[in-house]
C-alpha positions in Angstrom: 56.3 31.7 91.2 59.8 29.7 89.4 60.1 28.7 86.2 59.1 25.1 87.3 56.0 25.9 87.5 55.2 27.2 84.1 54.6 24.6 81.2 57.5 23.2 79.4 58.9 23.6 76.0 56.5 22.6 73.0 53.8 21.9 75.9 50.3 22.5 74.6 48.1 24.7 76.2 45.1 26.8 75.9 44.7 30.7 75.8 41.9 33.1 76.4 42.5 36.7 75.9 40.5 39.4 78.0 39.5 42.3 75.9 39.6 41.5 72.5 36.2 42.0 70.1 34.4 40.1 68.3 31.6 36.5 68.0 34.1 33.8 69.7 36.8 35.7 71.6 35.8 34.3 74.7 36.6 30.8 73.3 40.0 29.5 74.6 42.4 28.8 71.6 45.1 26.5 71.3 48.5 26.8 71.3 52.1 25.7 72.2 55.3 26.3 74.1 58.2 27.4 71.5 60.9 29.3 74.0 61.5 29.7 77.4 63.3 32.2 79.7 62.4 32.6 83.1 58.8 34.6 83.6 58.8 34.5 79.6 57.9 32.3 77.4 57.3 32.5 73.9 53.8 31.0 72.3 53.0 30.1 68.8 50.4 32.7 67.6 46.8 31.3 67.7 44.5 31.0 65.5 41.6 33.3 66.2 37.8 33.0 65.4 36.5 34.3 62.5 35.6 38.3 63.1 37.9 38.2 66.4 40.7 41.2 66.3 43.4 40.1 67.6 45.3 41.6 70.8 48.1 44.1 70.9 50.9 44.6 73.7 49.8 44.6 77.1 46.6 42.3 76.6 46.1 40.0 79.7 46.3 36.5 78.4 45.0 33.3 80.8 47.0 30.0 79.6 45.7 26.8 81.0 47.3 23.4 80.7 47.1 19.9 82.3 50.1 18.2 84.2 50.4 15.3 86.4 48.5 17.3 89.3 45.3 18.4 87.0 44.4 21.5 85.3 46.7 24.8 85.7 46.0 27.9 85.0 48.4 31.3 85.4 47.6 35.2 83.5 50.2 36.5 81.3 50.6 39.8 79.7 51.4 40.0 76.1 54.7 41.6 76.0 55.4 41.3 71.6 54.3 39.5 69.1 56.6 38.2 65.9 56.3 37.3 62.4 59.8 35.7 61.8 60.9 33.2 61.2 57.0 31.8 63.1 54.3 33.5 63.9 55.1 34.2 68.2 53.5 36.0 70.9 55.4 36.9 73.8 54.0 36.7 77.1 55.3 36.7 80.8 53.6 35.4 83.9 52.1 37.9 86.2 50.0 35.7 88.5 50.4 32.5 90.7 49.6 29.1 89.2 46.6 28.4 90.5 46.5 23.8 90.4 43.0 22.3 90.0 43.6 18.8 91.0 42.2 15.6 88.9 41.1 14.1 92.1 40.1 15.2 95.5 36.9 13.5 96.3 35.3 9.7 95.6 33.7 9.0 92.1 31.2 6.5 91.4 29.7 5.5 88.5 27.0 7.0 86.8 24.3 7.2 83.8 22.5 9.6 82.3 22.1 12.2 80.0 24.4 15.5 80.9 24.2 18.9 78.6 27.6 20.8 78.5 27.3 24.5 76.7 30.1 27.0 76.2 30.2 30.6 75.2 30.3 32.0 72.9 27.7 29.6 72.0 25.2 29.0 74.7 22.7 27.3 72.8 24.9 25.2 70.6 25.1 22.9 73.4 26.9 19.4 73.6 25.2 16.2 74.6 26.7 13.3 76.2 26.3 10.3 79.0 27.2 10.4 82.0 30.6 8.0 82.5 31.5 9.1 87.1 30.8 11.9 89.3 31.8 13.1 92.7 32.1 16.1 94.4 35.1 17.9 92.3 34.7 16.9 88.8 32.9 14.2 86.2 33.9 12.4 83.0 30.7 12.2 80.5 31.2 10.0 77.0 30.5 12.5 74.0 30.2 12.1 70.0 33.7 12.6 67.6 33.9 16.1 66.6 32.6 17.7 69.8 34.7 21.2 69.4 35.5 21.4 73.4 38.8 22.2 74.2 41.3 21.7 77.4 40.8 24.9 79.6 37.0 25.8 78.4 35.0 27.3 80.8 31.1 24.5 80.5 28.0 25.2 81.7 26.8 21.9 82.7 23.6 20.2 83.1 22.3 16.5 84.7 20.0 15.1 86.5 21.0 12.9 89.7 18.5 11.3 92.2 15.6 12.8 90.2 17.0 16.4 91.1 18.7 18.6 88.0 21.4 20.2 88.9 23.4 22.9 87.2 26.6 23.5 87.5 30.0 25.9 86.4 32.9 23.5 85.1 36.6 23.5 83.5 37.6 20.7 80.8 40.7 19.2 82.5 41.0 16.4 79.3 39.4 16.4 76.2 39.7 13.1 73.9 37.7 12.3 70.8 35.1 10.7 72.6 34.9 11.5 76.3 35.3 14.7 78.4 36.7 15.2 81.8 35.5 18.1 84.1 36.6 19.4 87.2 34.0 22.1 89.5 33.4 23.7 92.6 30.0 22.6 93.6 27.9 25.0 96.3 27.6 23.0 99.5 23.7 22.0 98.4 24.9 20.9 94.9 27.9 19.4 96.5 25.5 17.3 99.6 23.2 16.2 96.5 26.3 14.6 94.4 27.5 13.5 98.3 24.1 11.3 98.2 24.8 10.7 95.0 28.1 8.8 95.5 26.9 7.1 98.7 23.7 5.5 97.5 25.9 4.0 94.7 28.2 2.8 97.1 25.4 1.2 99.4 23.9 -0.3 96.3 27.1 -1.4 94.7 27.8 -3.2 98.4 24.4 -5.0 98.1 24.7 -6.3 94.7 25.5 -10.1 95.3 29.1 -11.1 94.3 
């Protein structure tokens, strides 16, 4: 791993720190890029949950951000954190950036209701419509004021062909009003959004001009 592949200066990205306590620690939390040096880089200190206790030194921190090639994700330990002149933490890069990209299968467009829910907050789900789908990923329009943030792991629900199908996503982009999601569909999820994308195509071919 170089340095190139680790965000940039005042980049924003999104954290999740294993270990720590506490309703909502699971729940990735924004933050940005202030320093950079090599392996290290130097965050601004989220703001946590209510109730969450913050890490100490040696916490494993996974920081996601987007880039021109999708979502990207690395682990980093907490090394320090500061309180001057900014609120800081400290962390260096201890795993391979692993790249999810925006794009590696056809999309078509879609309708329909789709259900995205995301710890810690299961049941506090978000409702949307359907916008595309293919294999790898979807983009769903949502109501202002959603609360799902770049890098949050969704649980995510729709129905295609008559068939609901439940699946494990990652918010690659996250605008006022839409949602973009990238997955790794099981071969039978991923042969029913296959059929999917194909009967739209047929149909779309059909429709006169």
């Amino acid at each position: 791993m170089t340095r190139a592949e680790l965000p940039a200066i005042n980049a924003l990205v999104t954290l999740t720190v294993s270990g720590v306590s506490g309703a909502g620690a699971e729940q990735g939390v924004p933050s940005r890029v202030e320093d950079a040096d090599g392996l290290h880089l130097r965050l601004a200190a989220p703001d946590h949950p209510p109730g969450v206790v913050p890490p100490g030194a040696g916490s494993i921190v996974t920081m996601r951000w987007t880039g021109p090639r999708g979502l990207h994700l690395t682990l980093t330990e907490l090394i320090s954190v500061s309180r001057d002149p900014i609120d800081t933490w400290l962390v260096r890069a201890v795993s391979e950036v692993r790249v999810q990209q925006r794009r590696l299968f056809a999309r078509t467009s879609a309708s329909g209701p789709v259900r995205l829910a995301t710890e810690p907050r299961p049941d506090d789900a978000v409702h949307g419509r359907l916008i595309d789908i293919g294999e790898g990923g979807l983009r769903c329009r949502v109501k202002e004021g959603h609360g799902i943030a770049v890098g949050q792991e969704v649980a995510i629900r729709l129905s295609l062909l008559d068939r609901l199908l439940s699946l494990e996503g990652v918010v690659l982009v996250s605008e006022p009003d839409q949602i973009v999601l990238t997955f790794q569909a099981t071969e039978t999820l991923a042969h029913q959004i296959r059929r999917f994308v194909l009967h739209s195509q047929v149909r779309a071919r059909r429709l006169p001009t």
